[in-house]
TORRO-133557 format. One record per atom (N, C-alpha, C): x, y, z. Coordinates in steps of 0.001 Angstrom, whole numbers, plus 500000, padded with zeros to 6 digits. Example, Ala and Ser with C-alpha at 12.3 -4.5 7.8 and 13.67 -1.06 7.14 Angstrom:
# TORRO-133557
513190494310507800/512300495500507800/513200496700507800/512850497750507080/513670498940507140/512900500030507870/
END
This chain:
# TORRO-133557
292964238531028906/293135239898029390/294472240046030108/295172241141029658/296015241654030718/296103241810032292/296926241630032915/296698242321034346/298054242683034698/297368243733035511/298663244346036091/299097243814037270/299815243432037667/300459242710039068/301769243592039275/300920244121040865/301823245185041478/303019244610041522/304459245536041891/305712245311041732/306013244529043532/304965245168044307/305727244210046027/304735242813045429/304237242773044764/304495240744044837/305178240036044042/305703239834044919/307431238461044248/306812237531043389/307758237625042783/307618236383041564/307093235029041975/307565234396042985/307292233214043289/305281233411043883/304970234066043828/303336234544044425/302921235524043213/303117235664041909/302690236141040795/301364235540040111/301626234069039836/300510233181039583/299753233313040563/299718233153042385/298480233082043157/297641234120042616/298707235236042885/297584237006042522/297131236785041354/297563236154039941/296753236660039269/295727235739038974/295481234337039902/294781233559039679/293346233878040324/293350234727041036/293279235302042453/292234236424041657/293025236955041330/292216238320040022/291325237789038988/292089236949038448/291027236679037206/289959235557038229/290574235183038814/288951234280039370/288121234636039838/288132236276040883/286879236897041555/286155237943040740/286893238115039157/286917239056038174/286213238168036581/286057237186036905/285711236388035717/286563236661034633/287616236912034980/288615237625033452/288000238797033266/287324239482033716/286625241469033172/287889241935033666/288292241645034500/289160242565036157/288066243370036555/286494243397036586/285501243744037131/285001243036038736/285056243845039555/285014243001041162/283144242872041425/282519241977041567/281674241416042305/281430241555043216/281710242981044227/281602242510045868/280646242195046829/279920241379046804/278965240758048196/279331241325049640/279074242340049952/279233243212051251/278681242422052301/279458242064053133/278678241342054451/279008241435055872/279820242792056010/280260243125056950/279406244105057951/278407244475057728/277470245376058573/277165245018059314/276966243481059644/276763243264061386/277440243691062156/278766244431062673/279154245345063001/279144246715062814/279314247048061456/279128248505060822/277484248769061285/276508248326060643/275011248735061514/274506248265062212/275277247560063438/274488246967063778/273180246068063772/272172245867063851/271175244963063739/270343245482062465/270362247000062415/269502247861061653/269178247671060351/270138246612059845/269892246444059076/269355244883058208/269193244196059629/268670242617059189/267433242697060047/267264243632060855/266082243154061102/264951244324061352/263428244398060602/262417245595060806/261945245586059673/261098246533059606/259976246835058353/260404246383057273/259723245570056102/259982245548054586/261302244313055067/261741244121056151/263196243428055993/262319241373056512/262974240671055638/262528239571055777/262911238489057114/262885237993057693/263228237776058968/264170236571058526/264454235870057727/265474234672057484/267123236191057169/266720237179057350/267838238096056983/268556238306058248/267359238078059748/268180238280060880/269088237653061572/269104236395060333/270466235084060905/271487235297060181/272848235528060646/274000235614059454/274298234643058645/273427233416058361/273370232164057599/272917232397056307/271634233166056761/270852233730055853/271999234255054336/273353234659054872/273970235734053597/274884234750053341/275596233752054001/276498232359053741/275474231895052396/274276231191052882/273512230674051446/273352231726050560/273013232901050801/273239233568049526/274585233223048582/275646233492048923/276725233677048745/277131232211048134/276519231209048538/277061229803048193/276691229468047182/275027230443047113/274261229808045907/274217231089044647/274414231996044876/274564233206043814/276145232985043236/275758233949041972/277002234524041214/278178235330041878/278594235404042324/279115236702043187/281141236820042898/281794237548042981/283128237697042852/283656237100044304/283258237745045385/283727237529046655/282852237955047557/283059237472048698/282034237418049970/282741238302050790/282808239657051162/283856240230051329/282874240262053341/283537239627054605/282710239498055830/284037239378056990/283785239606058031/284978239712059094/285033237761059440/286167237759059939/287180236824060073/285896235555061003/285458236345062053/284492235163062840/283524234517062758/282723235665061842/281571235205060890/282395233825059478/283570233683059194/283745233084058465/284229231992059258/284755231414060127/285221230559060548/284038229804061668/283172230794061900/281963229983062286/280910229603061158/281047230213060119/280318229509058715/280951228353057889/282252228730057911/283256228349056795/283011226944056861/283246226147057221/283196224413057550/282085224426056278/280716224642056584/279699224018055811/279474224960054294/280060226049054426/280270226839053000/281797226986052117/282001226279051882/283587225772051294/283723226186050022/283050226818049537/282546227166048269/282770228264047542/282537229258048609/282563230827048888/283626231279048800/283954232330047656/285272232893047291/285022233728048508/286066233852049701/286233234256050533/286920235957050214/286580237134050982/287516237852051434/286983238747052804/288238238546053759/287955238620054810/288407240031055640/287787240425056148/287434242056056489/288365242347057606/289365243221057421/290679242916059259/289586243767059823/289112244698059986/288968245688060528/286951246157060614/286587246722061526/285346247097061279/285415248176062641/284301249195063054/283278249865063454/282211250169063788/281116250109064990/280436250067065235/280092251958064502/278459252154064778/277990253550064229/277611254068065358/277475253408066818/277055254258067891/277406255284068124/278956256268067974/279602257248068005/279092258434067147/278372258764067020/278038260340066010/279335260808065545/279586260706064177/281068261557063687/281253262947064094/280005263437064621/279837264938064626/280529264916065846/280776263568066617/281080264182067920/282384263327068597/282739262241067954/283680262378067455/285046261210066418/286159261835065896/286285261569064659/286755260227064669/286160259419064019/286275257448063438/287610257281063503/287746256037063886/289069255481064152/288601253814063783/288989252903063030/288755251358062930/290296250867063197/290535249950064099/291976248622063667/291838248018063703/292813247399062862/292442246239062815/292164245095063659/292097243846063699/291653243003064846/292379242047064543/292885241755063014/293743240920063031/294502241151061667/295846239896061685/297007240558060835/296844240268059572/297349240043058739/297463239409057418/298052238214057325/299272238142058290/299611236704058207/298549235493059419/297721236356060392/296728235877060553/295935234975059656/295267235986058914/294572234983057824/294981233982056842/296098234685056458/297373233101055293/297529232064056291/297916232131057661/297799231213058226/296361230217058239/294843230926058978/293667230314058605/293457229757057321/293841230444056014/293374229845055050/294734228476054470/295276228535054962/296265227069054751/295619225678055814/295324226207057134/294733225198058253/293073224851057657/292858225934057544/291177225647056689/290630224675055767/291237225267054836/291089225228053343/290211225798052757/290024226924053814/288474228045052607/289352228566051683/288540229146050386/289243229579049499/289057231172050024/289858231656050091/290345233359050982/290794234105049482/290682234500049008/291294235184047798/292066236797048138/290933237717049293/291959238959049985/291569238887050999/291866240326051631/291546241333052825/291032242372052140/290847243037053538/289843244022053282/289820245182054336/290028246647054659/290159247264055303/289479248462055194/288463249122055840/288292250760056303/289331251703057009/289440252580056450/289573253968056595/289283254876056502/289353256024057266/288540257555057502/289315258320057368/289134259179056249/289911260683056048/289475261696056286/290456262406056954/289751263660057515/290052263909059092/290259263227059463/290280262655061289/291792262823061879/291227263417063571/293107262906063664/293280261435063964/292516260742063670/293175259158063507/293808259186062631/293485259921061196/293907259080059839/295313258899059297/296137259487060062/297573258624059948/297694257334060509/297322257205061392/297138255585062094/296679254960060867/295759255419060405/295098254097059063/295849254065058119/295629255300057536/296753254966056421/298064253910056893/298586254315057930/299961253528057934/299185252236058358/298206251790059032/298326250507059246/297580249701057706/296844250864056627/296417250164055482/297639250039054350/298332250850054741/299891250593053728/300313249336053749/300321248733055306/301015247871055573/300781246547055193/299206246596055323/297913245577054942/298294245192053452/297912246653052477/298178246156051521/300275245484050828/300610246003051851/301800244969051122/302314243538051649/301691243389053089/301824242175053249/300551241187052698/299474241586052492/298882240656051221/299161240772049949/299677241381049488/300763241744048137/301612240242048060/302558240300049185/303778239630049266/302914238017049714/302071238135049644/301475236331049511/300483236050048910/300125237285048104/299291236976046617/298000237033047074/297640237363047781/296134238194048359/295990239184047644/294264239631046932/294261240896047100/293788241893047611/293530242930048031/293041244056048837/292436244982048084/290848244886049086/290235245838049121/290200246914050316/290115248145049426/290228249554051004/289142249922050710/288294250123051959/287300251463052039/287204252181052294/287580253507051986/287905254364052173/286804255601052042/286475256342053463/285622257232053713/286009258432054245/285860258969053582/286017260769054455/284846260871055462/285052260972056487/283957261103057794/284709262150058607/284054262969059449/284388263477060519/284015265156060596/284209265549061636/283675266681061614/284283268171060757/285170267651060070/285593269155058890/285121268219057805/284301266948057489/283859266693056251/282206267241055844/281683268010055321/280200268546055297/279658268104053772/280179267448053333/279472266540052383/280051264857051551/279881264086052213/280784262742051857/280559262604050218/279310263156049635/279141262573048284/279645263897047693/280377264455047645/281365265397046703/281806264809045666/282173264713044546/282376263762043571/284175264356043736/284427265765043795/285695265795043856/286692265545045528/285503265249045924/286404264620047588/286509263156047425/285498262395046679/285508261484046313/286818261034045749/287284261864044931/288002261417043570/289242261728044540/289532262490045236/290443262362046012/290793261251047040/289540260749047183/289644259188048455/289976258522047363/289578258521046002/290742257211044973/291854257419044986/292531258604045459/293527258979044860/294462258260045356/294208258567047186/294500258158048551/294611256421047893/293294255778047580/293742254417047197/294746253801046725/294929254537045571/296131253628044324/297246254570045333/297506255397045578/298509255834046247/299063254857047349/298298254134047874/297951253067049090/298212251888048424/298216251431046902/298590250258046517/297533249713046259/296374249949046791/294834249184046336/294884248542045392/294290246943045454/293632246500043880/292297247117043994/291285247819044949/289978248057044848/289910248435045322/289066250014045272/288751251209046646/287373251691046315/286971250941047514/284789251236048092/285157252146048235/283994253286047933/283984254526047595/282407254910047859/281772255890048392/280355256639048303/280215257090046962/279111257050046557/278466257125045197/279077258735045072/279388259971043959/278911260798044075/277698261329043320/276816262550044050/276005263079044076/275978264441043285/275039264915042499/274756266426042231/274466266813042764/273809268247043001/273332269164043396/272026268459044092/271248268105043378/269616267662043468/269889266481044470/271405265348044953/271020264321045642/270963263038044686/271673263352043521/270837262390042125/272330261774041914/272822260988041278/274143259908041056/274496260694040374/275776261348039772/276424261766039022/277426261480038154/277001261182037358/277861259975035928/279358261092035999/279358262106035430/280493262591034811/280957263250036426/280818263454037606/282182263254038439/282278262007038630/281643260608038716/282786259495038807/283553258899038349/283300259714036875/284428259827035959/285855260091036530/285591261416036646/286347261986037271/287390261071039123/286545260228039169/287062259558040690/287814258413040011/287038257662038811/287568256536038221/289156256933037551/289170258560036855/290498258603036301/291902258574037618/290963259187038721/291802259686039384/292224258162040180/291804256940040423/292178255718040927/293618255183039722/293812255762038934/294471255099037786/294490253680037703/295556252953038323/295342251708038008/294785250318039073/293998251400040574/293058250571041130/291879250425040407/290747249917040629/289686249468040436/289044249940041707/287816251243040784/286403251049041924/285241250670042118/285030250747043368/283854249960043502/282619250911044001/281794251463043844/280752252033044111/280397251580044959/279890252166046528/278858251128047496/277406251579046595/276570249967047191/275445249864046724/274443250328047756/274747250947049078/273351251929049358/272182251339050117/271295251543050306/270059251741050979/269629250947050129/268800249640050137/267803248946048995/266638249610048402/266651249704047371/265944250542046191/265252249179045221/264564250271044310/263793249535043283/265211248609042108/265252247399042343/265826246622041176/265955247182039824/265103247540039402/265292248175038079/266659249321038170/265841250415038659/266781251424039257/267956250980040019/268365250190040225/269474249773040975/270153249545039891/270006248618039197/270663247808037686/271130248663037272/270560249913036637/270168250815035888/271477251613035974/271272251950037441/272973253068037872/273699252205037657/273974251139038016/275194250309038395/275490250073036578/274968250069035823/275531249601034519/276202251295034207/275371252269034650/275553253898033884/277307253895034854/276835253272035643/278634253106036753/280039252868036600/279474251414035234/280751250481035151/280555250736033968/279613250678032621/279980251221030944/280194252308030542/279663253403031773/280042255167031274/281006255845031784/280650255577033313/281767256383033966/283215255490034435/283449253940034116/284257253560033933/284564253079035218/283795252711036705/284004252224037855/284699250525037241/284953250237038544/285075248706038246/284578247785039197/283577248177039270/282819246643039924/281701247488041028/281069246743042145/280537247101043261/280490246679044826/280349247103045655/280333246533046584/278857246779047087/278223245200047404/276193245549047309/276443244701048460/275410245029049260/274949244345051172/273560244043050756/273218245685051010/271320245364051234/270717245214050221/271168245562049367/269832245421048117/270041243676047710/271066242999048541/270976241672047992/270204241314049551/270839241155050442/270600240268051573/269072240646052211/268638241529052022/267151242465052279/266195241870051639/266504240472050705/265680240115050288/265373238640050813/264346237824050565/263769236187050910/265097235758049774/265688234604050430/266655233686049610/266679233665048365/265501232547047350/265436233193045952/265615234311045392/264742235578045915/264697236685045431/266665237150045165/267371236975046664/268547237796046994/269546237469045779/269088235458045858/269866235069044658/270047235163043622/268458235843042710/268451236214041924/269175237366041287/269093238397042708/269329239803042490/271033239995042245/271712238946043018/272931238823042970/273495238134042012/272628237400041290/273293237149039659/272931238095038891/272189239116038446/272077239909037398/272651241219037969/273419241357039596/274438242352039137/275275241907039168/276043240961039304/277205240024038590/277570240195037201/275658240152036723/275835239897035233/276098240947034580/276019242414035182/276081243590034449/277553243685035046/277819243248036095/279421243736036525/280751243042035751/280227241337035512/281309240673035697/280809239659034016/279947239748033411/279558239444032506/278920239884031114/279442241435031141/279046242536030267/277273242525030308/276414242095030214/275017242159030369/274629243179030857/273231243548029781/272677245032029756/271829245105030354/271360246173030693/270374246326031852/269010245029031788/268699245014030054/267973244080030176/268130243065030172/269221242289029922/269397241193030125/269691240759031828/269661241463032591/270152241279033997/268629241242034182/268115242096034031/266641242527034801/265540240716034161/265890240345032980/265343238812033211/265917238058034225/266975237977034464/267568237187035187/267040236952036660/266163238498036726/264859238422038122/263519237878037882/263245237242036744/261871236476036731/261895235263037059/
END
């Protein structure tokens, strides 16, 4: 397969990036993303309570996932990896500069994330280490009077991991109080736009929605043309029925032309086996062409 390798990475860091690409991409250029950054973003809310398995309320719990599943990248903030990293060496790393707590109501007032640490931060860790780090990873909020701050500090992100063969993922969210519907498919398609404009190899994105609340194939069309030559990633949401999960995520990446996903709960929400399972058969529809049914064995 082809790849495109942006123009800010120098020749001498051409091979890392594209080794870099095709390895968290299996050669698709389809991204895998293992979301594991919500221990900040939701706080607890989401490892531990009803239906949720209690080996989920240790952040170990998503390291063995991750060590033992299919996955593109482990995409988790910098401390969680360097207090795991030693005994998971394994784990295509990418490491999160930036996060947000949800205590703040957007309604009251508008999101701001910075980062916490640099880019040459992490090239440094991953040379002293030896985890395999493949990018970064950054949020942003449009809409806000922060969002010049982000943008300029995600510009920056993405070209100094550019220039040492990292690649970058943005997440990019319209939040704040002049936003009155995040799943717009054409506000959406505008936060891709913002991406590749930004240099993105990959921009997390909110599903969009119809009228009814229901996934809408032909506007993420519309979001996918408008990324041109980033790659998106759909977030994977609230944990739902497996079937139905599979189901969108293939109508995601064979119809409307996304490129890849970024999944938390519907993997880590589950007992170990189960998560592992769940995280190879959307691998397998993401990163291994496999059809709904062939993924959905891959859970027996």
């Amino acid at each position: 397969m082809k790849y495109n390798i942006p123009a800010d990475v120098p020749k001498n860091k051409e091979s890392l990036y594209k080794k870099n690409l095709k390895s968290v991409t299996n050669g698709t250029n389809r991204l895998m993303l293992f979301a594991g950054d919500q221990k900040v973003e939701h706080l607890n809310n989401d490892f531990y309570g009803k239906d949720i398995p209690l080996e989920d309320n240790s952040p170990e719990h998503m390291f063995q996932i991750a060590s033992k599943a299919k996955i593109g990248v482990f995409a988790t903030q910098f401390g969680l990896i360097s207090r795991y990293g030693r005994e998971y060496k394994n784990i295509p790393y990418l490491v999160k500069l930036n996060s947000k707590t949800n205590l703040v109501p957007y309604e009251e007032q508008d999101p701001y994330s910075q980062a916490w640490l640099s880019v040459a931060d992490v090239v440094n860790f991953a040379k002293t280490s030896g985890l395999d780090i493949k990018g970064v990873g950054y949020t942003l909020y449009l809409g806000g009077e922060h969002e010049h701050a982000m943008l300029a500090q995600a510009a920056h992100i993405v070209h100094e991991a550019h220039k040492n063969g990292l690649l970058v993922v943005l997440w990019i969210y319209p939040k704040g109080k002049f936003i009155k519907n995040e799943h717009d498919g054409h506000l959406i398609a505008g936060a891709a736009g913002v991406g590749v404009a930004l240099g993105a190899d990959f921009v997390k994105l909110k599903v969009p929605f119809d009228i009814r609340g229901n996934f809408d194939s032909e506007a993420l069309q519309e979001v996918t043309m408008a990324a041109g030559r980033s790659g998106i990633l759909c977030e994977g949401g609230a944990k739902v029925d497996e079937k139905a999960f599979l189901t969108e995520l293939y109508t995601q990446i064979h119809v409307s032309r996304s490129r890849g996903n970024g999944t938390g709960r519907n993997i880590h929400q589950r007992p170990l086996k189960e998560a592992i399972k769940m995280a190879n058969a959307i691998y397998a529809i993401t990163s291994e062409n496999a059809s709904v049914k062939e993924a959905l064995k891959l859970l027996k």
